[in-house]
C-alpha positions in Angstrom: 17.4 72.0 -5.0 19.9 71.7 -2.1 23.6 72.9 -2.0 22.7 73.7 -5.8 22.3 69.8 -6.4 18.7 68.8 -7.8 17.0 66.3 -5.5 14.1 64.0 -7.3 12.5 61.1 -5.8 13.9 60.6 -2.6 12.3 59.1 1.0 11.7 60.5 4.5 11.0 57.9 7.4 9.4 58.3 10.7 12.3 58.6 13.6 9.4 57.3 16.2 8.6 54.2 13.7 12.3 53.2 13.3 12.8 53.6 17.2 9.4 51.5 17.9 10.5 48.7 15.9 12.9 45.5 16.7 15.8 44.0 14.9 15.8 43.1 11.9 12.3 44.9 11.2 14.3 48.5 11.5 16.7 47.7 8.7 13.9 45.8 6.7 11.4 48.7 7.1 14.4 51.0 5.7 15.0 48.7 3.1 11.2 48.9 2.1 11.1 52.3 1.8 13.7 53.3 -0.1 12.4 50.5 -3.0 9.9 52.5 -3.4 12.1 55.7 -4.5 13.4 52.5 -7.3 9.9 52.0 -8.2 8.8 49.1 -6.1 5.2 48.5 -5.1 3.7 47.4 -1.8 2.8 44.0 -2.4 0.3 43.9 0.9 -3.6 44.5 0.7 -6.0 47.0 2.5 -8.2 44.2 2.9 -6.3 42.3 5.5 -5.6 39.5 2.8 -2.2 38.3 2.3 -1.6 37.4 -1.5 2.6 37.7 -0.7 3.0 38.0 3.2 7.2 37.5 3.9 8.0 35.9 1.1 9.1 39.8 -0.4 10.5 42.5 1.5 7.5 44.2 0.0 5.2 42.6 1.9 6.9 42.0 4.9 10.6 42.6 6.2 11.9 39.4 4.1 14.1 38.6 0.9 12.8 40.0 -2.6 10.9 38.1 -5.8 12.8 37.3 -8.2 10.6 38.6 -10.7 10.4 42.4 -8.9 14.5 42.2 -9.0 13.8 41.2 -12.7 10.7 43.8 -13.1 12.2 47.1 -11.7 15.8 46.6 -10.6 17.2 44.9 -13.7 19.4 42.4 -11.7 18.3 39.0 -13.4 17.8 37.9 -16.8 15.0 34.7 -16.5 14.5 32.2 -18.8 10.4 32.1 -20.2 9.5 28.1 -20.1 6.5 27.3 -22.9 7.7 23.4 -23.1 6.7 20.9 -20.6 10.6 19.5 -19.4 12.6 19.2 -16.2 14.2 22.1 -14.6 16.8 23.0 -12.1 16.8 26.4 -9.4 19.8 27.6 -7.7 19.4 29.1 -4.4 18.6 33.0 -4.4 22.5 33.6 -3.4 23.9 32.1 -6.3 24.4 35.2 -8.7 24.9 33.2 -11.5 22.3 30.4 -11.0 19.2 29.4 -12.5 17.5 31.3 -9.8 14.3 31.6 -11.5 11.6 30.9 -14.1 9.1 32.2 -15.8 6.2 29.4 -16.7 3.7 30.7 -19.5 0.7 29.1 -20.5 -0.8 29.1 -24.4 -4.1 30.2 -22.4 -3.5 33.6 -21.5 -1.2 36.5 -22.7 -1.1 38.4 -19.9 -0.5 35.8 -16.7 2.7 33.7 -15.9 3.9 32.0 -13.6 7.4 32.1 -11.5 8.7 29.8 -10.0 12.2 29.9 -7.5 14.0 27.9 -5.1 14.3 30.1 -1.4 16.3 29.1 1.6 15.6 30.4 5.2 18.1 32.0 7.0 18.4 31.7 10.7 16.1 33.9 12.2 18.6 35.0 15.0 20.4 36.8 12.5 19.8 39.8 12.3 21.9 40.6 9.2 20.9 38.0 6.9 17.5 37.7 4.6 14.5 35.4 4.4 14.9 34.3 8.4 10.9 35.2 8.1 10.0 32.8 5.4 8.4 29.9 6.4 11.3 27.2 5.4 13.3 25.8 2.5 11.7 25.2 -0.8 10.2 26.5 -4.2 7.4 28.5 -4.1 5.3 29.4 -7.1 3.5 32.9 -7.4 1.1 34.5 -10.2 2.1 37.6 -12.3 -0.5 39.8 -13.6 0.9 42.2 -16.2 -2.4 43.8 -16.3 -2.5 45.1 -12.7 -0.5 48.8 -13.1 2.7 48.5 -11.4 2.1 44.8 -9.9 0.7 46.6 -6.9 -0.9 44.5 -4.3 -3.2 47.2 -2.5 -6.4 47.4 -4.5 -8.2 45.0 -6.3 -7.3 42.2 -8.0 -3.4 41.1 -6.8 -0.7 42.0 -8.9 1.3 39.0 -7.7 0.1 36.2 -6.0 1.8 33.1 -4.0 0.1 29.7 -4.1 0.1 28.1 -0.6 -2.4 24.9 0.4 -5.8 24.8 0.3 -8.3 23.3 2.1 -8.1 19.6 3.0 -4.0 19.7 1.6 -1.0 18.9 3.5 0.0 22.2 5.4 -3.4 23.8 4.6 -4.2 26.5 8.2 -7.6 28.6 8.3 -5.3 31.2 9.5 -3.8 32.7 6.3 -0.8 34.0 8.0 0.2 30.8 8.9 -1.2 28.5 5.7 1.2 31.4 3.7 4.1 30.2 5.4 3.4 26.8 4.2 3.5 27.5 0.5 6.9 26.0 0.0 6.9 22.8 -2.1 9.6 20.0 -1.1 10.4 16.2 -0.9 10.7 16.3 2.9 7.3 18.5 3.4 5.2 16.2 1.4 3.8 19.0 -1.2 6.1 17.7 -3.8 3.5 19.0 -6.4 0.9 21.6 -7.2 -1.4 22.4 -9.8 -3.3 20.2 -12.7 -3.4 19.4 -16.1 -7.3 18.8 -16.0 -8.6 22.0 -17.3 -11.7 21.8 -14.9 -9.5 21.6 -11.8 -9.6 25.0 -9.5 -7.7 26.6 -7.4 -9.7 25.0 -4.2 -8.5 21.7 -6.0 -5.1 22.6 -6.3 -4.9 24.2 -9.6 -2.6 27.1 -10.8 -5.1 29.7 -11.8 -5.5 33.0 -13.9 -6.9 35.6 -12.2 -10.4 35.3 -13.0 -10.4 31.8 -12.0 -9.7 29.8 -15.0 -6.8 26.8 -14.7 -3.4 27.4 -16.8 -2.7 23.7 -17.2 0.5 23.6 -15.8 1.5 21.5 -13.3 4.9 20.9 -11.5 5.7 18.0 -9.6 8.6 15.3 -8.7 9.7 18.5 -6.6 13.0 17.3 -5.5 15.1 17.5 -1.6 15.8 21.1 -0.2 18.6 20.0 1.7 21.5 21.1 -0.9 21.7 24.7 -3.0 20.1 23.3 -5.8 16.7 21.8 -6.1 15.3 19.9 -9.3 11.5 20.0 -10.4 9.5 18.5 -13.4 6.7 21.0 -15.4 4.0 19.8 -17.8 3.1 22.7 -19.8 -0.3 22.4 -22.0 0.0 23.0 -26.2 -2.3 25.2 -28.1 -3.7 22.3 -29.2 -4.3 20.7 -25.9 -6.3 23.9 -24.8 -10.2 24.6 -26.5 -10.1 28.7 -25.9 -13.2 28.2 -28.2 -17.1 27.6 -26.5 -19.7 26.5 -29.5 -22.2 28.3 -27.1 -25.0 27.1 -30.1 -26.7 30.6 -30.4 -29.8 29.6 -32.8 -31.9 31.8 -34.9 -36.0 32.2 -33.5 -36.6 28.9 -35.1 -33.7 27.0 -33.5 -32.0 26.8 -36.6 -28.2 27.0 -35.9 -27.1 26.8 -39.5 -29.0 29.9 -40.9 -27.4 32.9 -41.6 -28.4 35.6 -39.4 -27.3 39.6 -38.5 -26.6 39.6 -35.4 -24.2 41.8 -33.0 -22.6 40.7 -30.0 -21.4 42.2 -26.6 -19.6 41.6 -23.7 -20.8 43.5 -20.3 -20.1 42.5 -17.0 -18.9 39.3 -18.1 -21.8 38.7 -19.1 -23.0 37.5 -23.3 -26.0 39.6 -24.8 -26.6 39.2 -28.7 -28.6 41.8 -30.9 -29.9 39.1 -34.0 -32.1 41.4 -36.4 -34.3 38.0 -37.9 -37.1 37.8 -39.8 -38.0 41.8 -40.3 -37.5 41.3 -35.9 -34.8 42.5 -33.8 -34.4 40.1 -30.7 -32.0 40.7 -28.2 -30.6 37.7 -26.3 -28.6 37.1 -23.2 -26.2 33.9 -22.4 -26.9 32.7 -19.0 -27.0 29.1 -17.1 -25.1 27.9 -20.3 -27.8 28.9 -22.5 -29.4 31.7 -25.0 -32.6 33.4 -22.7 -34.5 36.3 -24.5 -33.7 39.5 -22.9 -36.7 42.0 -23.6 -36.4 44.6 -20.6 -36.7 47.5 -22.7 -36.6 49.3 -26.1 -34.1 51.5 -24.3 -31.8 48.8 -23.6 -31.8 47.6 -27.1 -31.1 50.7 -28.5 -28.0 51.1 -26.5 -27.0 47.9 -27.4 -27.5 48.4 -31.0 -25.8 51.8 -31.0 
């Protein structure tokens, strides 16, 4: 309580810190840590990596996702895309604009992607945002709903910004600077990023899940940055188009895949293991190199398995 008002989430900031940094990094620091007290997450990583860097104020003094003004803020209302077509983005100051969208992929329920059209601001000005983002452009970044809070810090990225990889046009070993290149225009020459080729990775170019695995989607035909409204074509895969099923061929002791058989299965550290009770037997298998091995460690093993 003060002067018999009730005080909940609130901020205190370091006098020393504020006096120590420069314009516009005071007001931008500020800024930071009072979305915090709105439920904002820091979107930086204790390992030195860089999955967001200036394109959000969360990880750097900068202008904010529009997903995060979606997420905790309730500003925007953003359209989901499932349908491969071709779509337009406003400029982040257009309040009624298409200013973002959310891509979703049949191949996960949990991962999307966002994509938005930012303009940088002149870096002299102190009172304007995104004069640290590396130039005009759409950028596309990953959404893990899984990740508590989107938080950045530990683990596996609760958002994450595609920029070039190796061997691509604006591709730097230095992260901070290959970050800065993850804008996609006509005039830079990225006028396109990811694949529909399910085998393609991220080193390739792909937009990936999380663990790895390719969405499908790709955007290209990116349009000129020059006006406040850039145009972009999406290819978005069917249900149809996408196997989520493996026939992994799991046969019975005599390599007969069409007998029936009691078996359990488990998943454990990503990793297959089968418990197949066959012929008066129990065998327990695991799925490795793309193929069933016999696993006999110990009795003890299979016992936990089977309980």
């Amino acid at each position: 309580m003060w002067s018999n008002k009730q005080i909940r989430t609130c901020n205190f900031l370091n006098i020393t810190r504020l006096i120590e940094e420069v314009l516009p990094e005071k007001a931008g620091l500020v800024a930071h840590e009072f979305l915090h007290t709105l439920g904002y997450q820091d979107l930086y990583a204790n390992n030195q990596s860089q999955p967001v860097s200036s394109w959000d104020i969360m990880g750097q003094s900068s202008m904010y996702l529009a997903y995060l003004r979606s997420y905790f803020s309730n500003w925007l209302d953003i359209q989901t895309i499932t349908s491969s077509q071709t779509l337009v983005l406003d400029s982040q100051d257009k309040k009624d604009g298409n200013q973002a969208y959310i891509l979703k992929s049949p191949a996960n329920d949990n991962e999307f992607f966002f994509v938005e059209f930012r303009k940088k601001s002149d870096w002299n000005n102190n009172d304007t945002l995104d004069s640290k983002i590396g130039c005009l452009g759409i950028i596309v970044y990953r959404i893990d709903t899984t990740v508590e809070n989107l938080i950045n810090q530990y683990g596996s990225p609760g958002i994450y910004i595609f920029r070039p990889q190796p061997g691509q046009n604006g591709y730097n070993s230095s992260e901070t600077v290959c970050i800065q290149q993850a804008f996609l225009s006509e005039e830079s020459g990225r006028k396109e990023i990811g694949f529909t080729d399910l085998n393609k990775t991220l080193e390739d170019g792909a937009l990936t899940f999380t663990d790895g695995t390719n969405s499908g989607i790709k955007i290209f035909n990116v349009s000129n940055s020059s006006s406040d409204q850039m145009t972009l074509d999406i290819s978005i895969p069917t249900s149809s188009q996408i196997d989520l099923w493996q026939d992994i061929q799991f046969k019975n002791a005599n390599n007969d895949i069409y007998d029936s058989k009691n078996i359990a299965i488990i998943s454990n550290d990503n990793t297959l293991y089968i418990v197949s009770y066959e012929n008066n037997t129990i065998s327990l298998y695991q799925y490795k190199n793309n193929e069933w091995l016999s696993w006999v460690d110990n009795l003890r093993r299979v016992a936990i398995f089977l309980i």
